[in-house]
Structures are given as structure tokens and as C-alpha cells.
C-alpha positions in Angstrom: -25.0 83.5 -9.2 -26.8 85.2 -6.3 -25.1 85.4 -3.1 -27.8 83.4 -1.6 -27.3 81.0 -4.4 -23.3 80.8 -4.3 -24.0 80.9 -0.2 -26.1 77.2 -0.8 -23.6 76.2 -3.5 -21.1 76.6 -0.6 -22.9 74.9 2.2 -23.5 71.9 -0.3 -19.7 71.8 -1.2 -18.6 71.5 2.2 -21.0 69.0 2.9 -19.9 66.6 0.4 -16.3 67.0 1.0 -17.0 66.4 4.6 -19.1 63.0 3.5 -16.0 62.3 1.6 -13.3 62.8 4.3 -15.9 61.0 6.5 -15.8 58.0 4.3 -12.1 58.1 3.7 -11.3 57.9 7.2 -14.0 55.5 8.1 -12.3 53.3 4.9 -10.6 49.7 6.0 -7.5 49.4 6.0 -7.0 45.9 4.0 -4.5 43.3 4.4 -3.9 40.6 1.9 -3.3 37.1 3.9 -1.8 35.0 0.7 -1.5 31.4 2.0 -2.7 28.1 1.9 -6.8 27.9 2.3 -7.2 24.3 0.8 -5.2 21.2 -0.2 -2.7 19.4 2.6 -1.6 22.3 4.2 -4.8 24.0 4.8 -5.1 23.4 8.6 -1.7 25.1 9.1 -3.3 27.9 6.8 -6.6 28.0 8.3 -4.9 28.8 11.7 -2.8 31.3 10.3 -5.9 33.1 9.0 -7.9 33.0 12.6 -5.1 34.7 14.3 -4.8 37.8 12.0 -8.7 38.4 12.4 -8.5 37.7 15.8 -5.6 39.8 16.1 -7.2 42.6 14.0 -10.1 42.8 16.0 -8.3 42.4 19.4 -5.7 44.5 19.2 -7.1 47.2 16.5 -10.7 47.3 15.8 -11.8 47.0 19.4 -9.3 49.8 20.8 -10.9 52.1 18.0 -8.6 51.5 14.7 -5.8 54.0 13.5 -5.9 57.1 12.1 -9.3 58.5 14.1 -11.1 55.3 13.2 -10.1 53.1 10.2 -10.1 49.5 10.8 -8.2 46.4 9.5 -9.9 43.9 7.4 -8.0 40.9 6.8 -8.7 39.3 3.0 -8.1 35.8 2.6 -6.5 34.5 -0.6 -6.0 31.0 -1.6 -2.5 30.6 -2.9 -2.8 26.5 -2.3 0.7 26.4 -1.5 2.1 27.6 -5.4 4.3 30.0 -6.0 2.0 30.6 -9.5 -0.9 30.6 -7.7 0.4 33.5 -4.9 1.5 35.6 -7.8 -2.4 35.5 -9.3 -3.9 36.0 -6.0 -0.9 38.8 -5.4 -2.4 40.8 -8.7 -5.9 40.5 -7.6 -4.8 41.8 -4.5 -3.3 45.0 -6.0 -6.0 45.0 -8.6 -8.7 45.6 -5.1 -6.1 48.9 -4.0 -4.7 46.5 -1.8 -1.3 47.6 0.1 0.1 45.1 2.9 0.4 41.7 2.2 0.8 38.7 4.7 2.2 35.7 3.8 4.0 33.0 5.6 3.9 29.4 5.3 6.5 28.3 2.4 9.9 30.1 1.9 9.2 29.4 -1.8 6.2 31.1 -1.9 8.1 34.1 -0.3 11.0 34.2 -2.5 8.5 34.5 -5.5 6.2 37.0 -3.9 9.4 39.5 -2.5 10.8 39.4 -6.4 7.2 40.4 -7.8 6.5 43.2 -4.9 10.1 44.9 -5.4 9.5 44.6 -9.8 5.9 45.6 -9.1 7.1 48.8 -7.0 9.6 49.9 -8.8 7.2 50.2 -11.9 4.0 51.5 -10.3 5.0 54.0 -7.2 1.8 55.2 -6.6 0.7 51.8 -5.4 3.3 50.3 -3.5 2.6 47.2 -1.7 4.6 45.8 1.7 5.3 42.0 2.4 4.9 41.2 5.9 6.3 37.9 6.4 5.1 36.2 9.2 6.8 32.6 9.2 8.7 31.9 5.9 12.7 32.1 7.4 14.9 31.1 4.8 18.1 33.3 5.7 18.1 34.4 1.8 15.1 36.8 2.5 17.0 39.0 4.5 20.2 38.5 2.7 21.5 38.4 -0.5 17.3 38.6 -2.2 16.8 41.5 0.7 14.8 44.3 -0.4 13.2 47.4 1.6 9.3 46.8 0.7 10.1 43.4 2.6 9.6 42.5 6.6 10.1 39.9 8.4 8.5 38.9 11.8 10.1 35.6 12.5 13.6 34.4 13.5 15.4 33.2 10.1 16.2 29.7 10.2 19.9 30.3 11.4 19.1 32.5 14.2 16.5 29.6 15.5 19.4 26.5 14.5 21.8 28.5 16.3 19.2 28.0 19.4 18.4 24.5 18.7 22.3 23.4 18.2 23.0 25.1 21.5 20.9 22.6 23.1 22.3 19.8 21.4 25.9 20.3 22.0 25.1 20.6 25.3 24.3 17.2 25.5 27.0 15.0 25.6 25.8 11.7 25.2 24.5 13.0 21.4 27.3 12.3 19.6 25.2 10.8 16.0 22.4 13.2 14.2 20.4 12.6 11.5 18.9 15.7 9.6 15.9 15.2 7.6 13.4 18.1 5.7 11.6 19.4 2.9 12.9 19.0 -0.2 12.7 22.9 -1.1 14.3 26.0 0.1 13.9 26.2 3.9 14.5 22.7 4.1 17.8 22.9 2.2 18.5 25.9 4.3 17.8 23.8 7.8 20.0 21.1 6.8 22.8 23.5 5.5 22.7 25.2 9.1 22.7 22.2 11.2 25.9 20.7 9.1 27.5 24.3 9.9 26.6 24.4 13.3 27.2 21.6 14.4 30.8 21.1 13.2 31.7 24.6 14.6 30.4 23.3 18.2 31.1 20.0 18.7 33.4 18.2 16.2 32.8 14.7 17.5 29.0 15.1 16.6 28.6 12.6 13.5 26.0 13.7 11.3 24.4 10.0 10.1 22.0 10.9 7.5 21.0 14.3 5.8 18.0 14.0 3.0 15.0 16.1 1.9 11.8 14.5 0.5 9.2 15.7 -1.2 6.8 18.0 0.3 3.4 17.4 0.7 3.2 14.1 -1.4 4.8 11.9 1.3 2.2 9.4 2.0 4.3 6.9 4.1 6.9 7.7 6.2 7.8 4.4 7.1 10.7 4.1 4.8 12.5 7.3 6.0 12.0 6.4 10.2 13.3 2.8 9.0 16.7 4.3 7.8 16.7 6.6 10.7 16.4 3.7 13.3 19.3 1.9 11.3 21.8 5.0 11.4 21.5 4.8 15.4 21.0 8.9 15.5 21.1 9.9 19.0 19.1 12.8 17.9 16.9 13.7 14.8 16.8 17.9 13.1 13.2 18.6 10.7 12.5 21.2 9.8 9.4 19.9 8.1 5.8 21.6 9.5 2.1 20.9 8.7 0.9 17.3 7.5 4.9 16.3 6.8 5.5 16.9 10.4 2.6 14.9 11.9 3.8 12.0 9.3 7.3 12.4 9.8 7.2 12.6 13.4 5.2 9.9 14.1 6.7 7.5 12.2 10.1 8.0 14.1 8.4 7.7 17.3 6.3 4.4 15.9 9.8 2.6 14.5 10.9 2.7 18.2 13.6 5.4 17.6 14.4 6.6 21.0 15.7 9.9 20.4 14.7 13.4 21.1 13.2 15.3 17.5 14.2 18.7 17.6 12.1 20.9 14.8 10.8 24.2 13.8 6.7 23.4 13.8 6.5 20.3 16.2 3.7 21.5 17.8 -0.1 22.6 17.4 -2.7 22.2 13.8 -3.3 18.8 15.0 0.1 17.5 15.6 0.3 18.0 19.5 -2.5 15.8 19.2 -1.4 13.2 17.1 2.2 12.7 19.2 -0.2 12.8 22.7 1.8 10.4 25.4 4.2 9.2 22.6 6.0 12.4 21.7 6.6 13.2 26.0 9.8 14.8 26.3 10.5 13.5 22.4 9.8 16.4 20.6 11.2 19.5 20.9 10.3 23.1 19.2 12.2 26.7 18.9 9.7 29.5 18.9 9.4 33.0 19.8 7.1 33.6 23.0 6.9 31.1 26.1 3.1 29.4 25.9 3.8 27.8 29.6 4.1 29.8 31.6 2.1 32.2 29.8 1.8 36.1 30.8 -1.2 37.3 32.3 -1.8 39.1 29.2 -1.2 36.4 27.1 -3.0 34.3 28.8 -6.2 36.1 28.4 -5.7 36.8 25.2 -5.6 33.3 24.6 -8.6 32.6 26.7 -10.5 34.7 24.6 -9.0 33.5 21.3 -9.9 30.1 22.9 -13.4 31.1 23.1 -14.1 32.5 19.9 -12.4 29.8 18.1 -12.6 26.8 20.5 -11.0 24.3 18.1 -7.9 26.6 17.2 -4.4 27.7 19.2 -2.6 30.6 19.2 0.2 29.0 17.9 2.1 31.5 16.2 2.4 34.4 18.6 4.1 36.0 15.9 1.3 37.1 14.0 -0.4 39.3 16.9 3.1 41.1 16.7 3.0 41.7 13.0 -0.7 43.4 13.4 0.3 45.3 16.8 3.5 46.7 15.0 1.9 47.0 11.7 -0.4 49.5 14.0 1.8 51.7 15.7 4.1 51.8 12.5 0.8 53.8 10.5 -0.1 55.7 13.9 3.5 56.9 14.0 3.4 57.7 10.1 0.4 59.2 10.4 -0.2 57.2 7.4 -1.2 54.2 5.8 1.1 54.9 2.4 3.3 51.7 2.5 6.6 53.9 2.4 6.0 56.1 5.2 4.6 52.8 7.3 8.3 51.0 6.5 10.3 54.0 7.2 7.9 54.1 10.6 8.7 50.1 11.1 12.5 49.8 10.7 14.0 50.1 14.0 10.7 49.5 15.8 11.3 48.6 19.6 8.0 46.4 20.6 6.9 45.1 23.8 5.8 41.6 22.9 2.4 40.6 24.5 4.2 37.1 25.9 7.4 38.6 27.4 10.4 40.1 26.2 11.1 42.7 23.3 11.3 42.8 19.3 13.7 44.8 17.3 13.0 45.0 13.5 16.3 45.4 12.7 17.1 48.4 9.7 19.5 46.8 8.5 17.9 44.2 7.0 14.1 44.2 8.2 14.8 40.9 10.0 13.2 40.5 13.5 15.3 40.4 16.7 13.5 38.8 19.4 13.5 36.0 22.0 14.1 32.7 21.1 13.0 29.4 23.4 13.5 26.2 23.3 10.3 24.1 24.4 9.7 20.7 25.0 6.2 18.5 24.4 5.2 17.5 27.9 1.2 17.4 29.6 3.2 18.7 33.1 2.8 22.4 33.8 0.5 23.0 31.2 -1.7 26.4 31.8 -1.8 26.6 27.8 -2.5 23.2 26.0 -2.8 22.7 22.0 -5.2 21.0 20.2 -7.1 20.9 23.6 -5.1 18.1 23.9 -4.2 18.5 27.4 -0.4 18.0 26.0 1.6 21.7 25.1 5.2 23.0 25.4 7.1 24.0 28.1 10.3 26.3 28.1 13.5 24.4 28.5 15.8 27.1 27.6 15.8 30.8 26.4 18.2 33.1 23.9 17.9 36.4 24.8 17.3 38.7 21.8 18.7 36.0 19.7 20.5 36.8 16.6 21.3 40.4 17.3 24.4 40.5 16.1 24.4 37.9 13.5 26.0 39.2 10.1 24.1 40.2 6.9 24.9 40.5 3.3 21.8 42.8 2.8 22.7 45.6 0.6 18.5 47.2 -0.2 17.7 50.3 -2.2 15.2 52.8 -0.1 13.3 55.2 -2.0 12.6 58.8 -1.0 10.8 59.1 2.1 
């Protein structure tokens, strides 16, 4: 080859590798968001899926991306609320090079998903997947079925009935409860708490009725608020969310049950709406972040959430969080490879964007945050849901809530 020859050969080398890099960095950065996109709990999905691409494009995209210029793209996948289901949509997921996974509504959907990510990592290292869990809390997550490729960016349903029995026991004219949920998992998990709890805190409180019914197939009911009226509960504990709150809820209020509802998901995806002037000072919600009164950053986030998506909330503040941290985590890894990012994660201190600070706790990847106490009111409302003109106020606030609460975690971390 002549030098002028091997001197082109050269130049057309170190073009193409600079196309190459130039691609790579310019490449997405995808994120699988595994949850319900059809059947009854596909509003609550739905709004999951707004926020992280609102969240991605707020908070990533527009400020430039990570690593000189690579973006998120949030990939919706069906999992119509089955555990088989998220496991198919999980392999087509890997099968696209996919590395982060979102996932949140249904601890049974998250107990199957955490099981085939750890199996699925330990056979193929060189693509490892993360589980960001956004919403699913059953305490066994970061417990005994803990394992590193797993994160979680919600308070565990302990942490949040340790919040909500506060309030209770502080009440002294509740002396009956009734605890109702979802026959699964969580549900099983709520009503194990709140039997706990509440003995530990106030041994006079009665508990008057604990059952779980089906989820999702629950046409009417009727039957359950009937027996709740005739136990004379002073006060009612769901943890049900999505079309099984809205039913739930409003037939306690219709049977003429006059007694405050405390739940997990009591508020937004159409049930704000539904409970309007009949669920005033009724319902009650823990959460993370205070809606009202908002920040000033939250509340133009929201305003322009608002405007992009005019017949959706920001109802799960949550998810901004998990994208923001997932964000800086890369950025500090210099990295997107999933075991640098966790490494980069565990421990993270965050600035949440509606007040307060998270703590993803090493120990166990479970989130240490804020944890409020909000009522269903239309006074004082800056932020409504479902434009309703009804939203939550804060009542009561936990500071870092859980910080110190014991785990039985006991995860295996691979080589950094």
C-alpha cells in the first residue's frame, strides 16, 4: 500500500469510528415501563406512563441527556396486570438490549419480575437488567426476596401504616376499625400491618372486620360497605387502589358509614372525582411529597405537566424521583452499565423536587423519604386532581420516615 493510499485508508478509518462513537453516544438510553396498558387498571397505568415521559423529557432530554447527549426513551409494555404476562413483555424487553425496567402497580407483579431479573442476571452478566420499582411496597421486596439488581422508590407498606396508625391512635374517639383490601400480597401485607400496629399503640382499638376480596373482579361493593356499616367501625384501613378504590370507597360513603377511610391510593385516576363533595374530610391518603401547598418548583412542573396532558395529574411524585436519580446515578457512573449505575444509586442523597430529601438506603435499596398524611378537601387547593376542583391537603408529616426501621435483607453484590 502506498503511503498516500494507507494515508486515505487512515482518514477513512477514523471517520467511521468517529460516526460510530457519534452514534453510540447519540444512542437512547431505554427504559422498559412494564404495567398495566389495558383492562381495569389501565387508567392507573396510563398515568403512570405520562409521568415517566414527561419526566424524561423534563428533567433529562430538555437539560441535554447524560453522558454528552444520550437521551431516555421510555417503552411501554402491556403486562395487563399478570404476573405471566410481565415476564413475556420482560424477555422482549431484554431481547430489544433493554437494561432498566420500571414497574409498579401490583406487588405480585413485582415479586415475579425481581425473581426473573436476579435468575436472569446471574446467568447472562453481560446484560444485566435493574428493576426500578416505583409503587409496588410489599415489605418482602426489600426483605427476606431482597436482591441488589432491585430498587425501590416508594415507602414499603409498613413504613406508610406506621404513618397512617399514628394518626389513628391519635384519635381517641376511634376505638373500632375495620380493615379491608386486595385479596393478594400487598393487601395481605396492609392488613397484617394495621393488626400489628395498632395493638402495639392503642390496645383498646377493636379491630371489627379484616377481609380481602378479589381484585379487579369486584363488581358491587354493596355487600362489603353493608357489613362495614353493621360492625360500627369508627374508622375504615384499604389499601385497595385503581377501579377497587373508586368502588370500594364509594360504597362506604353511599351506605351512610360515617367514618374517615384512611388508604394508600385514595386519590387521583378518576377517584378524586368520583368521591367530589361526598368524600370531604372522609378520605384520607399517605404519600410522599405535599401537593398543597405545592413548591414553586413543583408547582410549575405541574403546570406544565398540566398543559401537556390536560386530563392527567401528577399523582405519583415518585416517578419524577426515580428518572431524576436514575440520572445522576449514570452521570456519576459515568455509565449506563446497570452495575456501575446501582453501585452509583445506593446511598443516593436526593433533593426531592416537592420538599424534603430521599435516601436510597444500601442496605436494602428501600427509599427513605418524607411521608404525609393528606386529607380530601376542595379548601386550600392550589393543586386539584382530576380537575376536579377537590385535591389533598397535608394534615400531618413523618420526617424521613422509616429510617431506622429493621431489615432482614441479606443481597449478594457482584464485582463492581
Amino acid at each position: 500500500m502506498t503511503v498516500t493510499r494507507r494515508a486515505a485508508f487512515a482518514a477513512a478509518m477514523g471517520l467511521a469510528l468517529a460516526v460510530s462513537a457519534g452514534a453510540q453516544a447519540a444512542d437512547p438510553i431505554k427504559i422498559a415501563f412494564i404495567d398495566p396498558l389495558s383492562g381495569p387498571f389501565a387508567t392507573t397505568g396510563e398515568s403512570g406512563l405520562r409521568s415517566f415521559e414527561f419526566a424524561a423529557e423534563a428533567l433529562v432530554n430538555e437539560k441535554g441527556g447524560v453522558l454528552d447527549g444520550r437521551k431516555f426513551e421510555i417503552v411501554p409494555l402491556d403486562n395487563q396486570i399478570s404476573p405471566k404476562e410481565s415476564l413475556i413483555q420482560l424477555k422482549r424487553a431484554i431481547s430489544d438490549g433493554i437494561h432498566f425496567v420500571v414497574q409498579g402497580n401490583s406487588s405480585g407483579v413485582a415479586n415475579a419480575l425481581t425473581d426473573a431479573i436476579e435468575k436472569h442476571n446471574k446467568r447472562n452478566p453481560e446484560e444485566r437488567v435493574l428493576f426500578l420499582n416505583y409503587s409496588a411496597v410489599d415489605p418482602a421486596l426489600t426483605n427476606e426476596k431482597c436482591n441488589f439488581w432491585h430498587f425501590r422508590f416508594d415507602a414499603n407498606a409498613d413504613i406508610k401504616m406506621d404513618a397512617l396508625t399514628d394518626a389513628i391512635v391519635e384519635n381517641q374517639d376511634i376505638k373500632k376499625v375495620y380493615i379491608i383490601g386486595q385479596d393478594y400480597s400487598f393487601g395481605k401485607a396492609v392488613a397484617d400491618a394495621a393488626v400489628k400496629m395498632l395493638g402495639e399503640k392503642r390496645s383498646d382499638i377493636e379491630i371489627v372486620g379484616n377481609e380481602l376480596h378479589p381484585i379487579g373482579k369486584v363488581k358491587d361493593f354493596t355487600p362489603y360497605a353493608t357489613k362495614i356499616k353493621a360492625s360500627g367501625a369508627q374508622a375504615v384501613i384499604t389499601g385497595n387502589w385503581g377501579a377497587d378504590m373508586v368502588g370500594l370507597g364509594k360504597a362506604i360513603i353511599e351506605a351512610g358509614v360515617d367514618a374517615p377511610i384512611y388508604t394508600y391510593y385514595g386519590a387521583h385516576d378518576g377517584i378524586t372525582a368520583t368521591f367530589g363533595e361526598l368524600g370531604e374530610g372522609i378520605i384520607r391518603s399517605v404519600r410522599e411529597g405535599t401537593l398543597n401547598p405545592p413548591t414553586p418548583e413543583f408547582k410549575k412542573l405541574n403546570d406544565g405537566f398540566k398543559a401537556k396532558y390536560p386530563d392527567n395529574d401528577i399523582n405519583q411524585p415518585r416517578i419524577f424521583n426515580t428518572i431524576d436519580m436514575l440520572a445522576k446515578a449514570i452521570e456519576k457512573a459515568g455509565s449506563a452499565d446497570p452495575v456501575k449505575v446501582a453501585y452509583a444509586l445506593e446511598g443516593m442523597e436526593y433533593d426531592t423536587i416537592m420538599g424534603g430529601k430521599a435516601w436510597m438506603r444500601p442496605s436494602d435499596h428501600q427509599i427513605i423519604q418524607d411521608v404525609h398524611i393528606s386529607v380530601h378537601t376542595n379548601k386550600n387547593i392550589e393543586v386539584d386532581a382530576d380537575n376536579s376542583g377537590y385535591g389533598l391537603v397535608n394534615e400531618k408529616t413523618v420526617t424521613m420516615a422509616g429510617k431506622d426501621s429493621p431489615t432482614s435483607c441479606q443481597m449478594e453484590r457482584p464485582d463492581a
